[in-house]
Every structure is written in C-alpha cells, then in structure tokens.
C-alpha positions in Angstrom: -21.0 -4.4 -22.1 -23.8 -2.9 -24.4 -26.4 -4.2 -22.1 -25.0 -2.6 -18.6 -24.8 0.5 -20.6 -27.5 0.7 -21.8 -29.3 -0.1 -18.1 -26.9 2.6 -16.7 -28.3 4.9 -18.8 -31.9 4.0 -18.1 -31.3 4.1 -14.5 -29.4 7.6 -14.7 -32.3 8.7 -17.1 -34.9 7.9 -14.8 -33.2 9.7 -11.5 -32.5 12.6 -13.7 -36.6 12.7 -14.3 -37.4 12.0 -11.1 -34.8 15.0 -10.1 -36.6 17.4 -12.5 -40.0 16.9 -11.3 -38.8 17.3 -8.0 -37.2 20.6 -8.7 -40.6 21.6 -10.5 -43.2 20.4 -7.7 -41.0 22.8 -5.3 -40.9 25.4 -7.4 -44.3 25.6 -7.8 -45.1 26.2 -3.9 -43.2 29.1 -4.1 -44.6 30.7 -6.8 -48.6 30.4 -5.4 -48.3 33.8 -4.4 -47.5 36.0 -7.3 -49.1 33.9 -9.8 -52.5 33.7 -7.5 -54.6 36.4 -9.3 -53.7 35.1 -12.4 -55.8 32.2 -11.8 -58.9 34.3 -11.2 -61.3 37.0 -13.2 -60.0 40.6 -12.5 -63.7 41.6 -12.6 -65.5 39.3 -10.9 -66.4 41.8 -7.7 -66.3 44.6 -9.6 -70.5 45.0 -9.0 -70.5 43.6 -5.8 -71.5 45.6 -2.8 -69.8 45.5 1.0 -72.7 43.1 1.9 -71.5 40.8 -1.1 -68.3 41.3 -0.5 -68.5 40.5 3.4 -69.7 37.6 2.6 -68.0 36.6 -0.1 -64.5 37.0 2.0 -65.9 34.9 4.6 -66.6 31.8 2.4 -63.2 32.2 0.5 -61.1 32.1 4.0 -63.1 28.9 4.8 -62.4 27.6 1.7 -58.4 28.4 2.3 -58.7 26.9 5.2 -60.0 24.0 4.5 -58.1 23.7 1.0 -54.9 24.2 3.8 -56.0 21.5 6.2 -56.6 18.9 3.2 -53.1 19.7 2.1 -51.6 19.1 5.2 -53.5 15.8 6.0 -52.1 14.3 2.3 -48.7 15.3 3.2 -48.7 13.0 6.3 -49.7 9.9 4.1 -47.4 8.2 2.2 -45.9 10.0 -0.8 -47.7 12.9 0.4 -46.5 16.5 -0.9 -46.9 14.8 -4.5 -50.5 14.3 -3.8 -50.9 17.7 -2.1 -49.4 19.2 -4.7 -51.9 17.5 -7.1 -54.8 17.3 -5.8 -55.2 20.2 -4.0 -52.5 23.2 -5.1 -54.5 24.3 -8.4 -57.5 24.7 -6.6 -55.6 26.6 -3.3 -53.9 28.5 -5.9 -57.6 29.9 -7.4 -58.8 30.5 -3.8 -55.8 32.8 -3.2 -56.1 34.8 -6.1 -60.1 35.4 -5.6 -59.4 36.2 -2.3 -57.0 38.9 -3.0 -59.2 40.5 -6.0 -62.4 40.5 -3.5 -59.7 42.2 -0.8 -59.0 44.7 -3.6 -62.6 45.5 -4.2 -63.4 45.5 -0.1 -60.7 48.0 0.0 -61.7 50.1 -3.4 -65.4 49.9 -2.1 -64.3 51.3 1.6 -66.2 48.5 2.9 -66.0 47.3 7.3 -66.8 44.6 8.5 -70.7 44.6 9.8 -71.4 44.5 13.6 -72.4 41.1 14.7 -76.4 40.8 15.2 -77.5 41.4 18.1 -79.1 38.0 18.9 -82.3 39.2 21.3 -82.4 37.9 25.0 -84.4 35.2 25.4 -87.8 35.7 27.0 -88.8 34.2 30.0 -91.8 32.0 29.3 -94.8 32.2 30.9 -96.1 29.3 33.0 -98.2 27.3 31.7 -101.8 26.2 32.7 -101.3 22.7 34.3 -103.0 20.6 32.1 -106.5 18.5 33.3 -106.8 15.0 33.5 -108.4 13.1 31.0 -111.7 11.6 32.2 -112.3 7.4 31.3 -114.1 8.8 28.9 -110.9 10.1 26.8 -112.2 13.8 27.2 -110.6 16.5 29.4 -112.4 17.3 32.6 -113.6 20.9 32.2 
C-alpha cells in the first residue's frame, strides 16, 4: 500500500512539474514585449547619427525576421514551442528591445528614411572593332 502511494505521489509530482513549466513557458511569450528593453543598453544609440541609425534599424528587422521564421520552423517539429522558446526567445527578446531603443533615438534624432540611390542607366556600349584573324604564324594580321 506504501508502494502505490508512494508511485501516486511521484506520478502526481511529476504532472504537477510538468504543469508548472507549462504555465511558465506561456507566460513568458506574453511578457516579450514589456520586458524587451530591459534586455538591452539604454545608451547604446545615444551617439549614433540618422545614417547609423538607418542602418542599424534595417539589420535589427532582419534579424527579427529571421529570429521569427526560426521560431516558427521549431514549433512545427516535434516538441516544438519548448525548443522555440529555448533556443530562440532570449535572443528575439534582445532584438526587440534594441529595436525599440534605436526607434527611440531615430525618433529623438528626427531622423527619415534616405531616398533610395539612384542606380545610373546603363550605357549603351559601343561596338566593338571586329577582331582580326590570327595569321599561321600566331600573330594578328595588321
């Protein structure tokens, strides 16, 4: 009687855990976006100009982006949204929160977005000189 107890217990125990981490893996994805910039330095853009800046915002959306796509591709494996969640949230977390510091500073800067560069049309190339046949010799025929 001790014995099936005692197993009972373990078995309750271990759903409990399981229950709990559960509860805390979920949790977590909801709180990614109020505890973003507190993974990140308040004063990292502080010196950076609008060219900085623009660029700076455009390699941390690719980075969400990707960070977003990895995420999505563990969750379709087996076991998934644990691995996500692992693997991948810290990091999508810290993306987040530089993103919105370096939109603070493109907004306290009064930075815009730069035109796209002009890319110049091409240039019709001139013909060339058809080229002489090489005598037996191995020379070209002048």
């Amino acid at each position: 009687m001790a014995a099936s107890l005692s197993s009972s217990l373990r078995g309750t125990g271990a759903l409990l855990a399981l229950l709990v981490a559960g509860a805390a893996l979920s949790g977590c994805a909801g709180m990614s976006e109020t505890i973003a910039p507190a993974f990140a330095d308040p004063a990292r853009y502080e010196l950076y100009d609008c060219k900085q800046l623009e660029g700076e915002r455009k390699a941390l959306a690719k980075r969400t982006d990707d960070l977003r796509a990895l995420m999505e591709k563990a969750e379709t494996g087996a076991g998934g949204a644990v691995v996500s969640e692992l693997a991948y949230r810290n990091d999508y977390i810290a993306v987040r929160g530089q993103s919105q510091l370096a939109e603070d500073a493109w907004r306290r800067n009064r930075c815009r977005e730069s035109p796209p560069e002009a890319t110049p049309a091409p240039t019709p190339l001139s013909p060339a000189a058809p080229a002489k046949p090489a005598s037996k010799s191995g020379r070209a025929a002048r």
